[in-house]
KELUMMAR-187858 format. One record per residue (C-alpha): chain; x, y, z; residue number from 1. Coordinates in pm, 1 decimal. Layout:
# KELUMMAR-187858
SITE   c          u          v          w     k
SITE   A          X          Y          Z   NUM
...
This chain:
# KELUMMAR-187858
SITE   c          u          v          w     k
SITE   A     6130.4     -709.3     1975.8     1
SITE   A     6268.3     -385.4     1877.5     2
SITE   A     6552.6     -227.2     2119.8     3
SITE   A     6715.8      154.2     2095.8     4
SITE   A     7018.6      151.3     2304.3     5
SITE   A     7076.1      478.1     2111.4     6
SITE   A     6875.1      716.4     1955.8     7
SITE   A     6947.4      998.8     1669.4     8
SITE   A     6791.5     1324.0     1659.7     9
SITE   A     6381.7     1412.3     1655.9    10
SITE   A     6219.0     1451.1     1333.1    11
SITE   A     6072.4     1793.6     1452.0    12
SITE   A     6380.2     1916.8     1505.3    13
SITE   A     6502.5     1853.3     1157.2    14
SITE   A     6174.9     1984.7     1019.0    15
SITE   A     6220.9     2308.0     1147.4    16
SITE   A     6585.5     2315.6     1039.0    17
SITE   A     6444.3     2221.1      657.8    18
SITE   A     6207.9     2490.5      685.6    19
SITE   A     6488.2     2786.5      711.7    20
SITE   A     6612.4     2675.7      425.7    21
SITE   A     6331.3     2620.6      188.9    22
SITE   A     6269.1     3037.2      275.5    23
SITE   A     6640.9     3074.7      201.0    24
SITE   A     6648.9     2880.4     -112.6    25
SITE   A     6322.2     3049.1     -270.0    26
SITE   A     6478.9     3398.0     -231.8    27
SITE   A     6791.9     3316.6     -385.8    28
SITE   A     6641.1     3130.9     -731.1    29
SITE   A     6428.3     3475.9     -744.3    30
SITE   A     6700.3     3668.9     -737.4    31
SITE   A     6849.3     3465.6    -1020.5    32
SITE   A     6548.6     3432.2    -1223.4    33
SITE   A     6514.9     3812.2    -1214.2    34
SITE   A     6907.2     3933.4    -1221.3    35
SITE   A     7083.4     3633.7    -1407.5    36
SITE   A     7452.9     3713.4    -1455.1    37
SITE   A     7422.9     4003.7    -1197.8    38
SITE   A     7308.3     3763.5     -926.2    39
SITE   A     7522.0     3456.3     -976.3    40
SITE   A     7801.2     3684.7     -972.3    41
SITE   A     7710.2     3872.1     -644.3    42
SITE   A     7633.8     3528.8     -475.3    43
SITE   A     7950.3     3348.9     -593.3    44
SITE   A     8167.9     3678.8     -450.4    45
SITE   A     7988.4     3682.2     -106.1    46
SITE   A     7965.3     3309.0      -50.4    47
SITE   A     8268.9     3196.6     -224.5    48
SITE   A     8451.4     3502.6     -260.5    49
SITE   A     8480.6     3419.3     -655.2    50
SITE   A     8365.8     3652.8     -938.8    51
SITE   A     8550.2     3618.8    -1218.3    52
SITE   A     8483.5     3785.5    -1549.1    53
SITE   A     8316.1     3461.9    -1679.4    54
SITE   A     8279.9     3145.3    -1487.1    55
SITE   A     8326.4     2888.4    -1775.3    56
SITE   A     8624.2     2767.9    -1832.0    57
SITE   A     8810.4     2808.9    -2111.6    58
SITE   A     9053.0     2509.8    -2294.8    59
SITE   A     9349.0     2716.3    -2242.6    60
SITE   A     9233.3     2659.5    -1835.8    61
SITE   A     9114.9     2315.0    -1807.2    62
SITE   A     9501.4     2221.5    -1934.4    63
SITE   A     9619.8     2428.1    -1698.2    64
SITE   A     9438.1     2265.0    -1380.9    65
SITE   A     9538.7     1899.0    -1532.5    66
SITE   A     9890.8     1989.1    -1551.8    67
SITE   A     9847.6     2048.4    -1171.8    68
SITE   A     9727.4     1680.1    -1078.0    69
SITE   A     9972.3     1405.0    -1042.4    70
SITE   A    10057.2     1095.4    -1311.1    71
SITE   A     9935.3      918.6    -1037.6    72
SITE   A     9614.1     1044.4     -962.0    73
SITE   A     9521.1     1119.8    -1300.6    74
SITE   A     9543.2      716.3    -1326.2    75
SITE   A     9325.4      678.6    -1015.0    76
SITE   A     9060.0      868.7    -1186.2    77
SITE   A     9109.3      713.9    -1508.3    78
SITE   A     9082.9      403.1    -1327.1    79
SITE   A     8757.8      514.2    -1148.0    80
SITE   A     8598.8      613.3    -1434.2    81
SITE   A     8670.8      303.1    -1664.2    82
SITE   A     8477.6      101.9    -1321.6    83
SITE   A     8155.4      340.0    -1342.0    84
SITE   A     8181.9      419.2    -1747.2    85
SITE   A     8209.0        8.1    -1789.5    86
SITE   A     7886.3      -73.4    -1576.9    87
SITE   A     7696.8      220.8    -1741.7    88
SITE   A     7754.2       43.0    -2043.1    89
SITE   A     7637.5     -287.6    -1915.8    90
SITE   A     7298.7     -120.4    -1813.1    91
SITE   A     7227.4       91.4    -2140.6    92
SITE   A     7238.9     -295.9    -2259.8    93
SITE   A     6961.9     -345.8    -2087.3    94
SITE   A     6766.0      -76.1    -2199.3    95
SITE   A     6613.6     -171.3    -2575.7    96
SITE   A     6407.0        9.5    -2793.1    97
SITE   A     6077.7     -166.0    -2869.4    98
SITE   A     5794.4     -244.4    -3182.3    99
SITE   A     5572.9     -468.2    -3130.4   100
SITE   A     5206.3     -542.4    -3375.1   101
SITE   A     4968.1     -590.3    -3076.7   102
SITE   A     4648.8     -617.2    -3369.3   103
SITE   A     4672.6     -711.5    -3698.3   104
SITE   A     4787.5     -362.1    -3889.3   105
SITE   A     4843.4     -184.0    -3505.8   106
SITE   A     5205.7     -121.5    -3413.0   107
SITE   A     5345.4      -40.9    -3108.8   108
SITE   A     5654.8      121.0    -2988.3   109
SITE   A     5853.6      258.6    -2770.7   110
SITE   A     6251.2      441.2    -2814.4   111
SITE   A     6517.0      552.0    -2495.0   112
SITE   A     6599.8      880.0    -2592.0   113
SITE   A     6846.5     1086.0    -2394.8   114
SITE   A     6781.9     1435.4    -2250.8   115
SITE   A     6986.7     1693.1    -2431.7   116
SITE   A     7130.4     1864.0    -2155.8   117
SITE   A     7212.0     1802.5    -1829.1   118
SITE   A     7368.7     1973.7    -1528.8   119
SITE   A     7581.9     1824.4    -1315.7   120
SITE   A     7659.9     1934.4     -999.7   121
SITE   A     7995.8     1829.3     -793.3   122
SITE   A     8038.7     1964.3     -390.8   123
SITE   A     8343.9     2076.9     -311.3   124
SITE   A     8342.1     2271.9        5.7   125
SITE   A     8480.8     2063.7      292.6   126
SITE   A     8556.0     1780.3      111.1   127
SITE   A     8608.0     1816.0     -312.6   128
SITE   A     8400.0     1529.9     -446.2   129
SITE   A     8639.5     1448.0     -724.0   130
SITE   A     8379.4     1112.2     -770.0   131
SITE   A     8088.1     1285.2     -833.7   132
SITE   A     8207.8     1421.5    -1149.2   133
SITE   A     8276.8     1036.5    -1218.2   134
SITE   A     7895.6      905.0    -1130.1   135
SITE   A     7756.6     1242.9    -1336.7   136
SITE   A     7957.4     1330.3    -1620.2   137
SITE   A     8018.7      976.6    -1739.0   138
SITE   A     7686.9      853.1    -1697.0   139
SITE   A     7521.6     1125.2    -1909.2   140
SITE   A     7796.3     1063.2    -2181.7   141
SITE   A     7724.9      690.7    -2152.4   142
SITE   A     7356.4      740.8    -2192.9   143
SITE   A     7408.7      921.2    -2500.5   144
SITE   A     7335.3     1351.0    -2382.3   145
SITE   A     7509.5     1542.0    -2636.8   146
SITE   A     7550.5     1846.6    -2427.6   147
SITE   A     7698.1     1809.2    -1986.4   148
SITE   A     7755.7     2111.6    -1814.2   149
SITE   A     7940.6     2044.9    -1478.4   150
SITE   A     7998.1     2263.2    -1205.7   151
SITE   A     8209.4     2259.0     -894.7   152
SITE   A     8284.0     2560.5     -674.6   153
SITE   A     8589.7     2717.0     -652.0   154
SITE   A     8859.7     2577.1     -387.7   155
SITE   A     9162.0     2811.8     -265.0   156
SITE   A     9008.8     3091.2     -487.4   157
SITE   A     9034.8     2892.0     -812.9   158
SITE   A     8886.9     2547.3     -970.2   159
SITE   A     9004.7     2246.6     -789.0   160
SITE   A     9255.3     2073.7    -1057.4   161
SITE   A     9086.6     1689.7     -943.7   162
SITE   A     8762.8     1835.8     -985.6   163
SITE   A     8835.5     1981.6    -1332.4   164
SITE   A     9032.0     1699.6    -1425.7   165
SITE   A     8779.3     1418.1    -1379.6   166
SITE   A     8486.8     1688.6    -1533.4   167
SITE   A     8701.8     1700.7    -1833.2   168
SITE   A     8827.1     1325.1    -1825.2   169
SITE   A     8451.4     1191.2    -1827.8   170
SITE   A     8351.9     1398.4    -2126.8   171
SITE   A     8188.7     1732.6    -1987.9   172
SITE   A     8117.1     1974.2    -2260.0   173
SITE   A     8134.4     2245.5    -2026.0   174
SITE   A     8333.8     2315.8    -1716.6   175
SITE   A     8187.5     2587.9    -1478.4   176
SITE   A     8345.6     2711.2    -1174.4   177
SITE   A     8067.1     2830.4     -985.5   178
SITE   A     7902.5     2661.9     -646.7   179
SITE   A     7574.8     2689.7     -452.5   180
SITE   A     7226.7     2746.2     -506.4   181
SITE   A     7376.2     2967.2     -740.1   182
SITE   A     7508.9     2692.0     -940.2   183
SITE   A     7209.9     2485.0     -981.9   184
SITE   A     6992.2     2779.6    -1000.1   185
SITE   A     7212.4     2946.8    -1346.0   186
SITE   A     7208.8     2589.4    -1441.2   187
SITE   A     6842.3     2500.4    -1431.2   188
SITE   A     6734.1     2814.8    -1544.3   189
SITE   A     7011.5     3002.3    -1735.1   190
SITE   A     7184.2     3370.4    -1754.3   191
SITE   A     7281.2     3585.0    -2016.2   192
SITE   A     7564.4     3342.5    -2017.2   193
SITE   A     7552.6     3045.0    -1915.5   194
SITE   A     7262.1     2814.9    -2164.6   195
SITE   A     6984.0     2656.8    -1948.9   196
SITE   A     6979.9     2298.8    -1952.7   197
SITE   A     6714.4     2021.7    -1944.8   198
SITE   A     6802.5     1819.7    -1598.8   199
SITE   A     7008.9     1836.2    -1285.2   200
SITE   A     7198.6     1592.2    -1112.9   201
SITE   A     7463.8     1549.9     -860.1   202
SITE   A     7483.8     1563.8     -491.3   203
SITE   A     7532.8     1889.8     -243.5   204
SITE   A     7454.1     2046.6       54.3   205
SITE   A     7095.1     2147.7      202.4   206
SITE   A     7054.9     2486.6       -4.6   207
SITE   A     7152.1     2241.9     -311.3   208
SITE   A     6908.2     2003.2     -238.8   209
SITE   A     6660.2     2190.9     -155.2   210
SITE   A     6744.0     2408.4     -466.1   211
SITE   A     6717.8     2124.2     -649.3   212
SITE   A     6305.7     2030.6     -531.9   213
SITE   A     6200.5     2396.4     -579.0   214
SITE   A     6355.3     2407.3     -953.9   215
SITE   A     6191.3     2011.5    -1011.5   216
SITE   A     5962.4     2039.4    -1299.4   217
SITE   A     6072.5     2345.8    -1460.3   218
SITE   A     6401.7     2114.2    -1506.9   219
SITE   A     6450.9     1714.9    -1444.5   220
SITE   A     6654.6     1600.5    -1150.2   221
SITE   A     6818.4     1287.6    -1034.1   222
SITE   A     6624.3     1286.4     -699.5   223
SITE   A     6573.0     1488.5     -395.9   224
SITE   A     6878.5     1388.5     -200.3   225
SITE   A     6895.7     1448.2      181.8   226
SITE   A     7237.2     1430.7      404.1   227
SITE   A     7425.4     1038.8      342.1   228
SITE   A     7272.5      812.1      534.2   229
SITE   A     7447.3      471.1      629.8   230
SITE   A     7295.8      162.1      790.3   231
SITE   A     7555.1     -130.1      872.1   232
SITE   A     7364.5     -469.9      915.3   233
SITE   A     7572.1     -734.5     1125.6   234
SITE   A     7552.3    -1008.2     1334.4   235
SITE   A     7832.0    -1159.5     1558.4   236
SITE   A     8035.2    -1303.8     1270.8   237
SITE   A     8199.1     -978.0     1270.0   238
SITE   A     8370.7     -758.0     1576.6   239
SITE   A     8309.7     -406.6     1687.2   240
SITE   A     8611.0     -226.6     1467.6   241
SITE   A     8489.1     -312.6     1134.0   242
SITE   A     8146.6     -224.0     1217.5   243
SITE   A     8225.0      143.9     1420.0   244
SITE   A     8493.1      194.1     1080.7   245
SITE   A     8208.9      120.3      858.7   246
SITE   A     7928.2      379.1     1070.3   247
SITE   A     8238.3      661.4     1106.8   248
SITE   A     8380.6      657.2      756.7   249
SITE   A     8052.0      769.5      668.9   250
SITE   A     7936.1      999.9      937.9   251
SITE   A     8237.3     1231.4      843.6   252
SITE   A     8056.8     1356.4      527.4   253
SITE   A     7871.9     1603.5      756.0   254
SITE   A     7646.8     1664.1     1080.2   255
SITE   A     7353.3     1587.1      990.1   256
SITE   A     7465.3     1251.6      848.4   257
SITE   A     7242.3      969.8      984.5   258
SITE   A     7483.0      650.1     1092.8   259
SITE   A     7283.8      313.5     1204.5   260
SITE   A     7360.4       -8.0     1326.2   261
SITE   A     7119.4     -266.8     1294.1   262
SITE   A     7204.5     -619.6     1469.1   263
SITE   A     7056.1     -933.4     1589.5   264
SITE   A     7351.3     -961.1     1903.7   265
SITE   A     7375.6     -696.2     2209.5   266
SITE   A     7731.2     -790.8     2271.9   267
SITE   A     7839.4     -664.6     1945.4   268
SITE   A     7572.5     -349.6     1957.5   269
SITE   A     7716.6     -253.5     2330.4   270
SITE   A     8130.2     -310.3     2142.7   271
SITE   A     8029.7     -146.3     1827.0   272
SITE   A     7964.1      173.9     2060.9   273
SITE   A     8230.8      130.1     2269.6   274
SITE   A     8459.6      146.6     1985.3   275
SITE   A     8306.8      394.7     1812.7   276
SITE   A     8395.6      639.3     2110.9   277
SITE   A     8751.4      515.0     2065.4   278
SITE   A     8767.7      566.4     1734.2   279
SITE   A     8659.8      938.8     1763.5   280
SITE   A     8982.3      967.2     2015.0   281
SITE   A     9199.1      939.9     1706.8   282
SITE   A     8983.0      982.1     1369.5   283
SITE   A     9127.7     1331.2     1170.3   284
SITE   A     8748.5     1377.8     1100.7   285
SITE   A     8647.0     1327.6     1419.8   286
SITE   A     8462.7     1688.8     1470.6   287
SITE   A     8250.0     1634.8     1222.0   288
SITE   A     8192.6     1258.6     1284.4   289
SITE   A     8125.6     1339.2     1663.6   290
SITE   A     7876.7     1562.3     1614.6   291
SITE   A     7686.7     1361.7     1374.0   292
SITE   A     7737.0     1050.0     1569.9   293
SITE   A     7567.9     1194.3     1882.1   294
SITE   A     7309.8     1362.0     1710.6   295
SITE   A     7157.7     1145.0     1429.7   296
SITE   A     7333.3      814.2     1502.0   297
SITE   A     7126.1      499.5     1612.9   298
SITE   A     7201.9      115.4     1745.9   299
SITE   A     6937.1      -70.5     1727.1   300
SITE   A     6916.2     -466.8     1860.1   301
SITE   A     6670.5     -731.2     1701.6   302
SITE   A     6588.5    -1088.1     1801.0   303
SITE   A     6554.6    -1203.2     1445.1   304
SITE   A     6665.1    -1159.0     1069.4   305
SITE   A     6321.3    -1144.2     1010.5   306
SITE   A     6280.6     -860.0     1235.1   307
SITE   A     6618.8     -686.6     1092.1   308
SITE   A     6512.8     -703.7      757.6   309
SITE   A     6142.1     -552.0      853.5   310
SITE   A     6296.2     -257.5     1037.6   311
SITE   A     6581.5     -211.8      729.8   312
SITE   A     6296.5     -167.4      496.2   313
SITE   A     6129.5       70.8      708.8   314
SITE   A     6441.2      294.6      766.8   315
SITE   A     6469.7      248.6      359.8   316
SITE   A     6812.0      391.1      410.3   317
SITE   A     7079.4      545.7      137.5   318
SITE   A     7371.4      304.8      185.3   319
SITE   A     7322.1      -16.4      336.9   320
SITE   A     7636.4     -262.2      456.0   321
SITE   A     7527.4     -599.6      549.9   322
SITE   A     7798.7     -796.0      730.6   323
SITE   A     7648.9    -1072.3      851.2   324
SITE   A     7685.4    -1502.4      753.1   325
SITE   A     7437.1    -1483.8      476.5   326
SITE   A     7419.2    -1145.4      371.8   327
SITE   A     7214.7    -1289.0       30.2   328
SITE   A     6946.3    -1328.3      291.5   329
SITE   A     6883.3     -936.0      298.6   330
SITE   A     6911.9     -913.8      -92.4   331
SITE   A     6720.8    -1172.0     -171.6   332
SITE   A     6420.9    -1024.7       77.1   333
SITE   A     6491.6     -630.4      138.0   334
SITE   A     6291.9     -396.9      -54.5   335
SITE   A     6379.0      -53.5       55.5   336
SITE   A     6755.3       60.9       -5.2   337
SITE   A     6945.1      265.7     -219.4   338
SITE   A     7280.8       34.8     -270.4   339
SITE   A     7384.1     -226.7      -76.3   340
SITE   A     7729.7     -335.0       46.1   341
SITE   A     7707.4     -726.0      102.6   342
SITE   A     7973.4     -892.1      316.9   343
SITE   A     8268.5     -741.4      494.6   344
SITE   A     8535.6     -758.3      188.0   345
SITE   A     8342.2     -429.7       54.4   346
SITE   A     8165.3     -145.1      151.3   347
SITE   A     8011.9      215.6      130.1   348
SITE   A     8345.7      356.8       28.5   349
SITE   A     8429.4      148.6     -248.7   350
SITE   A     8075.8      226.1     -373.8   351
SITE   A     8123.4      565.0     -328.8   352
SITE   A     8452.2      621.4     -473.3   353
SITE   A     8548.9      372.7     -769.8   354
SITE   A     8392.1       33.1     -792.3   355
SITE   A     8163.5      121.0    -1028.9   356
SITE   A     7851.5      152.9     -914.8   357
SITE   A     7686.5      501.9     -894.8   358
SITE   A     7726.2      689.4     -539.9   359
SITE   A     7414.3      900.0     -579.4   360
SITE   A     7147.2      748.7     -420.1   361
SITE   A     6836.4      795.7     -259.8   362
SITE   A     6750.0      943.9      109.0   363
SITE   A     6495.0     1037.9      342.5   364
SITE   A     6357.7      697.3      273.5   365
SITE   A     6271.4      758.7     -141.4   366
SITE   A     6393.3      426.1     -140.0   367
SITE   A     6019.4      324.2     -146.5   368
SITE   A     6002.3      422.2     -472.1   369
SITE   A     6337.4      497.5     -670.3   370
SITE   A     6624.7      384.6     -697.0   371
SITE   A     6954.6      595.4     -763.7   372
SITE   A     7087.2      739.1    -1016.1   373
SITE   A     7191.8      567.3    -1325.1   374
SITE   A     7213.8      584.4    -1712.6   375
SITE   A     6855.2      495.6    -1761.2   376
SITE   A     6733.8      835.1    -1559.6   377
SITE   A     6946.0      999.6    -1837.5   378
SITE   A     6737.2      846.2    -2076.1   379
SITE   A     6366.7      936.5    -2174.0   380
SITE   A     6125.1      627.1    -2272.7   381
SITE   A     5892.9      777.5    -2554.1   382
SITE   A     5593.2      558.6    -2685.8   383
SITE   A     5492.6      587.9    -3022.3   384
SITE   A     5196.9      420.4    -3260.0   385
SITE   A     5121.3      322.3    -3617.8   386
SITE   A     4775.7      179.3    -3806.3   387
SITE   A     4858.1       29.8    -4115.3   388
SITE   A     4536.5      -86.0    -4240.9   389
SITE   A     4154.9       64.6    -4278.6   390
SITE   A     4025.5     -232.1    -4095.1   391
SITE   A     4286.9     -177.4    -3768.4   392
SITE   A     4198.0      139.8    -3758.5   393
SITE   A     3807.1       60.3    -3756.9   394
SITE   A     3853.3     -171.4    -3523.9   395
SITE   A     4012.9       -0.7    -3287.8   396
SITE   A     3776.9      297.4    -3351.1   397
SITE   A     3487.5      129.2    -3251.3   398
SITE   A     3600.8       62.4    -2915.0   399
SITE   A     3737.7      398.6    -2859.1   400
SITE   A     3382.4      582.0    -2987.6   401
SITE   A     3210.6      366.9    -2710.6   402
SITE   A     3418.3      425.0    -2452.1   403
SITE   A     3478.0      813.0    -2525.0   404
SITE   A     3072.1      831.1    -2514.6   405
SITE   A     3093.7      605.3    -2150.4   406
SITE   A     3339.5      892.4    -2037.1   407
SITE   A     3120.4     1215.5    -2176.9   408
SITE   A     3422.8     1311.8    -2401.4   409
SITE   A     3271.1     1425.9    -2686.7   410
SITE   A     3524.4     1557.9    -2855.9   411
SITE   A     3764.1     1257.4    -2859.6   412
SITE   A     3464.2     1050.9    -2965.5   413
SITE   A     3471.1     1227.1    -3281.1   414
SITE   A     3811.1     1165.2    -3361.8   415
SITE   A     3756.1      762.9    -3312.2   416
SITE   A     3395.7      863.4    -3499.9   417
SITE   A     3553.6     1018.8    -3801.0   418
SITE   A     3811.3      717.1    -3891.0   419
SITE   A     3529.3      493.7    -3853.2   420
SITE   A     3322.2      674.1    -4106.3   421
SITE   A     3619.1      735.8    -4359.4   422
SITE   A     3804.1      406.1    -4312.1   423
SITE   A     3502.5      175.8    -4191.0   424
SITE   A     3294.2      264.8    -4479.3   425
SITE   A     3533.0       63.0    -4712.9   426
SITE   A     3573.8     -232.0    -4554.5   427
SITE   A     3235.5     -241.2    -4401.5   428
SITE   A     3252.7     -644.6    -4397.5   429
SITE   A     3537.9     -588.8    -4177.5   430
SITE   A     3362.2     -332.5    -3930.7   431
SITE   A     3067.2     -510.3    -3871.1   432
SITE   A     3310.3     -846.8    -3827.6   433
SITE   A     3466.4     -677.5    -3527.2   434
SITE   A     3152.1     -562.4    -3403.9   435
C-alpha cells in the first residue's frame, strides 16, 4: 500500500499559476512578431536593464569575456565538454543511414540529416547555467548543424564570461546576449537582426518554457520542459544524509521544483525528513530550497519494489536517483524517466554538470513518451524511394490502384493507374504474373 507522510502542492493550484503565464507569454511573442528589433530591445532594457546597440557579440568580445575566466575553469569546461561531446559521438554511431531493396527493382531508404539552425538557449538569472551551453551547443555541433545561435542573458550588466566561454568553446556560431521570452522569441522567429532559426533548445524559466510551446511548430524544440523535478529511490542500505543531500541539491534550482522520496522503509522516510529540516538550518540555498521543499516536496513509503517501481513510472519524473541494493532492478523494469542516477557513487549533479550525459530532460511526466535531449533530436530522419524496373513499378501499381479505389481517392489512383498503363503495357507477362 501506498503511504504520503508528505505531500507537495495541488495540481489546481499550479494550473492556475500556468495559466498567467501562457496570457503573459502570448502578448510578448506578438509584440515581437510585430516590432522585431524595437521589441527585443525594449524588453531586454526593462527586464534586464540591457540594450545595447546590437546584442551579438562580436570576436573582438567573446576574447574579451574568456580572458576573464580562470586557467582553471576554462579546463573544467573543457573537461565537461570532452564528457558530453565524447558520448554524443558514441550515439551519432548509432544512428545509420539506410537502403534497403524490399521488391525486386524497389529501393528503400532512409538518411539522418541535421536541422540547419538551431537556437540554444542558456538561463542565467539566479544561477548562470554555464552546462547548458555544454548539453546544447556541443550536441548540435556533434550532430552535424552548420549554423548554433546561443543565447544567455546578461549578468552584472554584461555577458557572463563562463557562459560565453563554454558558448564559444562548444562551437556556437553565434553568441547573443539577450534573455527571456525575448530571447527565444527573436530566436524562433527573427528581427531585422538577428536570422531566424529552424529549432530551439535549452532549458529556462516558466515564460521560457512556455515561450517555447506557443512558438512549437512554427520552429522545432527539444521538449516542453517544466521546473526540475527529482525523485530519489532508496531503501535502508543507505541513511538519511545522502538521501535529504540528494532531494536538496536539487530543490535549490527554484520554488516550484518538485523533490520526492520514494522508499520501501519508514525509518529511513521519517530520518530522510528529519534531516532534511537540518540541512535547511545550514544550506546557503536554503531560501529557495525551503520554499520548494514545503511546497512541492513529497515522501512517499511502499511495501514493495514492485510497488516502488509502479508508482516511479506513474510520477514519470525528470531525474531519478535510485539508491537502493539492486538498483539494476529499477532499470531493468522502469519505463517512465528522463535519466537515471543508479547507486549512491553518482547522482543528479554529476548528470547535470559534466559526466556526460545530457541534463535536459523531460518533465511534467513527458517521460511517457520522450526521452531527453540528445544528438539524434538534432537530427531529421528523411525516407526516400527508388523503382528501377517497369515490372516493380507495375507491381507495385497494381496494388496501389486497388487500394486508392477501396479509399475513394481518385486522384492518387490515377497516378498508380498511369505507370501501370505506360510501364505494364511492356512487360505485360510480368503484370498479369503479379496479378
Amino acid at each position: 500500500m501506498v503511504r504520503y507522510l508528505k505531500r507537495g502542492a495541488d495540481m489546481k493550484d499550479v494550473d492556475e499559476a500556468d495559466a498567467k503565464v501562457r496570457a503573459t507569454v502570448e502578448s510578448v511573442l506578438a509584440d515581437i512578431a510585430e516590432r522585431g528589433d524595437g521589441a527585443v530591445r525594449d524588453l531586454s532594457a526593462k527586464f534586464d536593464n540591457w540594450a545595447p546597440e546590437t546584442f551579438r557579440l562580436s570576436d573582438q568580445e567573446v576574447e574579451a569575456a574568456l580572458s576573464r575566466v580562470s586557467k582553471q575553469d576554462l579546463e573544467d569546461i573543457r573537461f565537461a565538454q570532452a564528457q558530453v561531446r565524447n558520448f554524443a559521438e558514441k550515439q551519432k554511431q548509432c544512428l545509420t543511414d539506410l537502403e534497403v531493396e524490399t521488391l525486386d527493382g524497389v529501393v528503400l531508404g532512409h538518411r539522418n540529416i541535421p536541422v540547419n539552425a538551431v537556437g540554444c538557449y542558456v538561463p542565467g538569472g539566479k544561477y548562470p547555467m554555464v552546462a547548458s551551453a555544454h548539453m546544447s551547443v556541443v550536441t548540435a555541433k556533434v550532430a552535424g548543424v552548420k549554423r548554433v545561435v546561443a543565447s544567455a542573458p546578461p549578468h552584472d550588466g554584461g555577458p557572463h564570461p563562463a557562459i560565453v566561454a563554454a558558448m564559444h568553446l562548444g562551437g556556437a556560431d553565434e553568441i547573443l546576449v539577450l534573455g527571456g521570452i525575448q530571447a527565444v522569441g527573436a530566436m524562433a522567429l527573427g528581427t531585422e537582426t538577428i536570422e531566424p532559426v529552424d529549432m530551439l533548445v535549452g532549458p529556462g524559466n516558466m515564460f521560457v518554457a512556455e515561450a517555447k510551446r506557443q512558438l512549437f511548430g512554427r520552429v522545432g524544440i527539444d521538449l516542453f520542459a517544466g521546473p526540475t523535478e527529482t525523485l530519489v529511490i532508496a531503501d535502508d542500505s543507505v541513511d538519511g544524509e545522502i538521501c535529504a543531500v540528494d532531494l536538496l541539491g536539487q530543490a535549490e534550482h527554484g520554488p516550484t521544483s518538485p523533490a520526492v522520496l520514494l522508499t520501501d522503509s519508514q525509518a529511513l522516510a521519517e530520518a530522510t525528513m528529519a534531516e532534511v529540516e537540518r540541512q535547511l538550518q545550514i544550506l546557503p540555498t536554503a531560501e529557495i530550497a525551503r520554499q520548494s521543499w514545503a511546497d512541492f516536496g513529497a515522501v512517499i513509503v511502499c511495501d514493495s519494489l514492485e510497488e516502488m517501481v509502479a508508482e516511479a513510472d506513474k510520477l514519470a519524473f525528470e531525474h531519478v536517483q535510485v539508491m537502493t541494493r539492486d538498483p539494476d532492478y529499477f532499470l531493468e523494469n522502469m519505463t517512465n524517466y528522463g535519466a537515471l542516477f543508479l547507486g549512491p557513487r553518482t547522482n543528479v549533479a554529476y548528470g547535470d554538470k559534466v559526466i556526460g550525459t545530457n541534463h535536459t530532460l523531460p518533465t511534467k511526466r513527458a517521460g511517457r513518451y520522450t526521452g531527453g535531449l540528445w544528438v539524434g533530436k538534432f537530427m531529421k530522419t528523411c525516407t526516400y524511394q527508388r523503382v528501377l524496373t517497369d515490372e516493380a513499378s507495375a507491381l507495385v501499381g497494381g496494388y496501389c490502384s486497388r487500394l486508392c479505389a477501396l479509399e475513394g481517392f481518385s486522384g492518387h489512383g490515377e497516378q498508380a493507374n498511369i505507370r501501370l498503363r505506360r510501364y505494364g503495357r511492356r512487360n505485360i507477362a510480368a503484370y498479369e504474373a503479379a496479378e
